[in-house]
ZAVOPA-29755 format. One record per atom (N, C-alpha, C): x, y, z; residue in three letters; atom name. Coordinates in Angstrom, 2 decimals, always signed. Example, Ala and Ser with C-alpha at 12.3 -4.5 7.8 and 13.67 -1.06 7.14 Angstrom:
2
KOLDO         x         y         z   res   atom
KOLDO    +13.19     -5.69     +7.80   ala      N
KOLDO    +12.30     -4.50     +7.80   ala     CA
KOLDO    +13.20     -3.30     +7.80   ala      C
KOLDO    +12.85     -2.25     +7.08   ser      N
KOLDO    +13.67     -1.06     +7.14   ser     CA
KOLDO    +12.90     +0.03     +7.87   ser      C
//
This chain:
51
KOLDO         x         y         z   res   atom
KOLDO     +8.10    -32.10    -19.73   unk      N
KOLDO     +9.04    -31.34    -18.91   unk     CA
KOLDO     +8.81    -29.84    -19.09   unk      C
KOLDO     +8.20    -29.42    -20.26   unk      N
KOLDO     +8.16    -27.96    -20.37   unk     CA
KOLDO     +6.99    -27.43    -19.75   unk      C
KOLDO     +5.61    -28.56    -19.91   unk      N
KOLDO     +4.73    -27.97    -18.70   unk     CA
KOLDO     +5.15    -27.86    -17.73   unk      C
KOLDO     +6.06    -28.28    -17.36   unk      N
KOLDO     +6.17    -28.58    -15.31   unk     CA
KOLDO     +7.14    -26.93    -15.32   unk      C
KOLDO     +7.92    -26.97    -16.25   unk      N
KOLDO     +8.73    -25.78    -16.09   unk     CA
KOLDO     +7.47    -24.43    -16.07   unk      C
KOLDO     +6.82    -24.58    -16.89   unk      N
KOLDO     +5.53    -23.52    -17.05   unk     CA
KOLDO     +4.73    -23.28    -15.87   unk      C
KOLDO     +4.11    -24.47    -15.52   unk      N
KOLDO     +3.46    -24.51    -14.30   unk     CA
KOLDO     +4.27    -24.04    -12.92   unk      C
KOLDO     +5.66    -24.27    -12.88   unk      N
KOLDO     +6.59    -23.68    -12.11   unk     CA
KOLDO     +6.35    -21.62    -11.87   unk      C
KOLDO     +6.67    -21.67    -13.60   unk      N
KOLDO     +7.19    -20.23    -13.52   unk     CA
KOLDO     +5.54    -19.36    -13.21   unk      C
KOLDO     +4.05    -20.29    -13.55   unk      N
KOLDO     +3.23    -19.58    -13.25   unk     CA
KOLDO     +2.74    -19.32    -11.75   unk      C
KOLDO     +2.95    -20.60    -10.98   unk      N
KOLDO     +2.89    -20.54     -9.73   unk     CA
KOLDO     +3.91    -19.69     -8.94   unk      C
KOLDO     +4.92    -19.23     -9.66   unk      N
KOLDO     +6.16    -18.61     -9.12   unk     CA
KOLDO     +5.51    -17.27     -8.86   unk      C
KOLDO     +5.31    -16.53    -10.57   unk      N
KOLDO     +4.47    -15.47    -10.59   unk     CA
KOLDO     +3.18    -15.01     -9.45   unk      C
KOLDO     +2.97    -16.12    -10.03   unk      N
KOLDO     +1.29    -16.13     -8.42   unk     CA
KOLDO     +1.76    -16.04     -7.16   unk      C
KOLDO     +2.52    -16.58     -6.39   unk      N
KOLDO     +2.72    -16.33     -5.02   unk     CA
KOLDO     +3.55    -14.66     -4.86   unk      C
KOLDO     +4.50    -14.60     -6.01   unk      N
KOLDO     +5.15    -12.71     -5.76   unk     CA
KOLDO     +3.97    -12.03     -5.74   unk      C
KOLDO     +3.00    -11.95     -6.68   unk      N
KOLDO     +1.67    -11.18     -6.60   unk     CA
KOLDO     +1.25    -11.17     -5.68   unk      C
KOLDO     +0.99    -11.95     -4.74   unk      N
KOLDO     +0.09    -12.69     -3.40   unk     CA
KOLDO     +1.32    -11.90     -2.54   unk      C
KOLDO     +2.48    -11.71     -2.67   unk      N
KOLDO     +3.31    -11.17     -1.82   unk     CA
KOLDO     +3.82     -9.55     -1.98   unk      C
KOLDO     +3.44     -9.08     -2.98   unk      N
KOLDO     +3.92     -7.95     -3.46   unk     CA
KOLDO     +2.64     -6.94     -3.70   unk      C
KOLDO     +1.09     -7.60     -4.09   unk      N
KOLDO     +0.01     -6.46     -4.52   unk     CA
KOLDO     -0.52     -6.11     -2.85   unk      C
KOLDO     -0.36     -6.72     -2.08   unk      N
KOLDO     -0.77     -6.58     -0.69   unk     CA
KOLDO     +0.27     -5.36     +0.05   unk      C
KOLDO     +1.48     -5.73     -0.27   unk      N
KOLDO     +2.41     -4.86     +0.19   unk     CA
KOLDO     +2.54     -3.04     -0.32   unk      C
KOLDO     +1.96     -3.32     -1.63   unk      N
KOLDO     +1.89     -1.88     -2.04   unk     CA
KOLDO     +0.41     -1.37     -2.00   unk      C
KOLDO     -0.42     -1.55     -1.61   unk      N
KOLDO     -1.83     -1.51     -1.05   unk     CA
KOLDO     -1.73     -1.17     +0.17   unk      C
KOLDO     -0.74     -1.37     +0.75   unk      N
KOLDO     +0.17     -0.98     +2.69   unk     CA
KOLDO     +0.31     -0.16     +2.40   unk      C
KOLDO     +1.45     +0.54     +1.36   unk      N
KOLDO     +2.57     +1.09     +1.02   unk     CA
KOLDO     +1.64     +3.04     +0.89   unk      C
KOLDO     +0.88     +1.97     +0.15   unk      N
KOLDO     -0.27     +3.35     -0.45   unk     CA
KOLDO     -1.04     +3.65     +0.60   unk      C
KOLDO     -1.64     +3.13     +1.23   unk      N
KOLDO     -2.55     +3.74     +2.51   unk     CA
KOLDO     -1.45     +4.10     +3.46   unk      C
KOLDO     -0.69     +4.08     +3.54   unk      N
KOLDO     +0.32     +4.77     +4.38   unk     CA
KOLDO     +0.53     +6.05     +4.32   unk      C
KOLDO     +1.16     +6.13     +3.02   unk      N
KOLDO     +1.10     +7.08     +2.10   unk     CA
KOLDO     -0.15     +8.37     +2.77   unk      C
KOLDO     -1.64     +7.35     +1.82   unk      N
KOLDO     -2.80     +8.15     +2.02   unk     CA
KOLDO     -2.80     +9.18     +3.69   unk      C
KOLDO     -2.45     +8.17     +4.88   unk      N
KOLDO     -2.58     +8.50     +6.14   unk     CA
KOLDO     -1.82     +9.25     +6.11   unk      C
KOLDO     -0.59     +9.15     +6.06   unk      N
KOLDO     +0.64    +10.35     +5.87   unk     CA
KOLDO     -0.31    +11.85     +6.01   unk      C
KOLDO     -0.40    +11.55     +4.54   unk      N
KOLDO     -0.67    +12.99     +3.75   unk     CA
KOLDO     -2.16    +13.71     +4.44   unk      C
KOLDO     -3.02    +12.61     +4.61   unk      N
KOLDO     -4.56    +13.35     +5.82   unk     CA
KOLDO     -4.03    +13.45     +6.79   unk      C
KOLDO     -3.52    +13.02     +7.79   unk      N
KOLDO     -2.53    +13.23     +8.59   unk     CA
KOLDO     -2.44    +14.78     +8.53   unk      C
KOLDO     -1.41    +15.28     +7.67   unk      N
KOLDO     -0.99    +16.07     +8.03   unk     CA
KOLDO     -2.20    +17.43     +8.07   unk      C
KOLDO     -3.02    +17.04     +6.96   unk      N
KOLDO     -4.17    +18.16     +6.97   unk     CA
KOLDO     -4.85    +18.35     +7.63   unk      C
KOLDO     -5.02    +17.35     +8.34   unk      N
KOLDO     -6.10    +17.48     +9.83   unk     CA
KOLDO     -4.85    +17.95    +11.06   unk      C
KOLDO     -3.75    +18.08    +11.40   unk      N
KOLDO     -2.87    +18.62    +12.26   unk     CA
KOLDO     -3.33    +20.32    +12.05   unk      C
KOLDO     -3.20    +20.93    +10.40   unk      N
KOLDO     -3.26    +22.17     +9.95   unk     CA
KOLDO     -4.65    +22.67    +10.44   unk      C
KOLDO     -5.80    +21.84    +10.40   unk      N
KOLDO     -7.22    +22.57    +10.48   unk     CA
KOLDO     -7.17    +22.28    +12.02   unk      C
KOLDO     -6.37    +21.83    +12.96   unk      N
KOLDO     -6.57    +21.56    +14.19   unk     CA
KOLDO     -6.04    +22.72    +14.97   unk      C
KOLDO     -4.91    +23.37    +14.45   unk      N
KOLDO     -4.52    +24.30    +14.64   unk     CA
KOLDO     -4.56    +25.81    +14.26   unk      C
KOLDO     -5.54    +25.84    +13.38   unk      N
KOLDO     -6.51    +26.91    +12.93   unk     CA
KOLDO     -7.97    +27.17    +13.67   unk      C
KOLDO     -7.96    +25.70    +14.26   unk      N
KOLDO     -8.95    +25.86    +15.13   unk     CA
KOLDO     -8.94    +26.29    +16.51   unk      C
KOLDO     -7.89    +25.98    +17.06   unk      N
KOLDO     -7.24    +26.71    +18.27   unk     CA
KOLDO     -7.21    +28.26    +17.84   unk      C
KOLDO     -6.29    +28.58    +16.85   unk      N
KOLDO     -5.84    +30.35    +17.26   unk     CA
KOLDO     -7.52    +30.69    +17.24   unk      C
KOLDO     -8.55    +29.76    +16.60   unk      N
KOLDO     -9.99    +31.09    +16.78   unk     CA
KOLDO    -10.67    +30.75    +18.45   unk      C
KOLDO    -10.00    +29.76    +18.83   unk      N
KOLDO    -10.81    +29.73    +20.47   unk     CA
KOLDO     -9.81    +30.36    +21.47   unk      C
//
């Protein structure tokens, strides 16, 4: 009975991982885009006032 409880709580573990390392791997390239994002708006518009 205590394997099955084990095998429970490891498969439990395994599917949050499978549900949670994907989500903050989103979370972070979002992030990443965000933030280039905004630096390429700044050099886009530095590039205008010289034309």
């Amino acid at each position: 009975m205590r394997a099955l409880k084990t095998v429970a709580v490891a498969l439990g573990i395994t599917l949050g991982a499978m549900v949670v390392i994907p989500l903050i791997v989103l979370a972070g390239l979002f992030v990443w885009l965000k933030l280039t994002e905004e630096t390429d708006e700044d050099s886009l518009e530095l590039d205008q006032d010289v034309a």
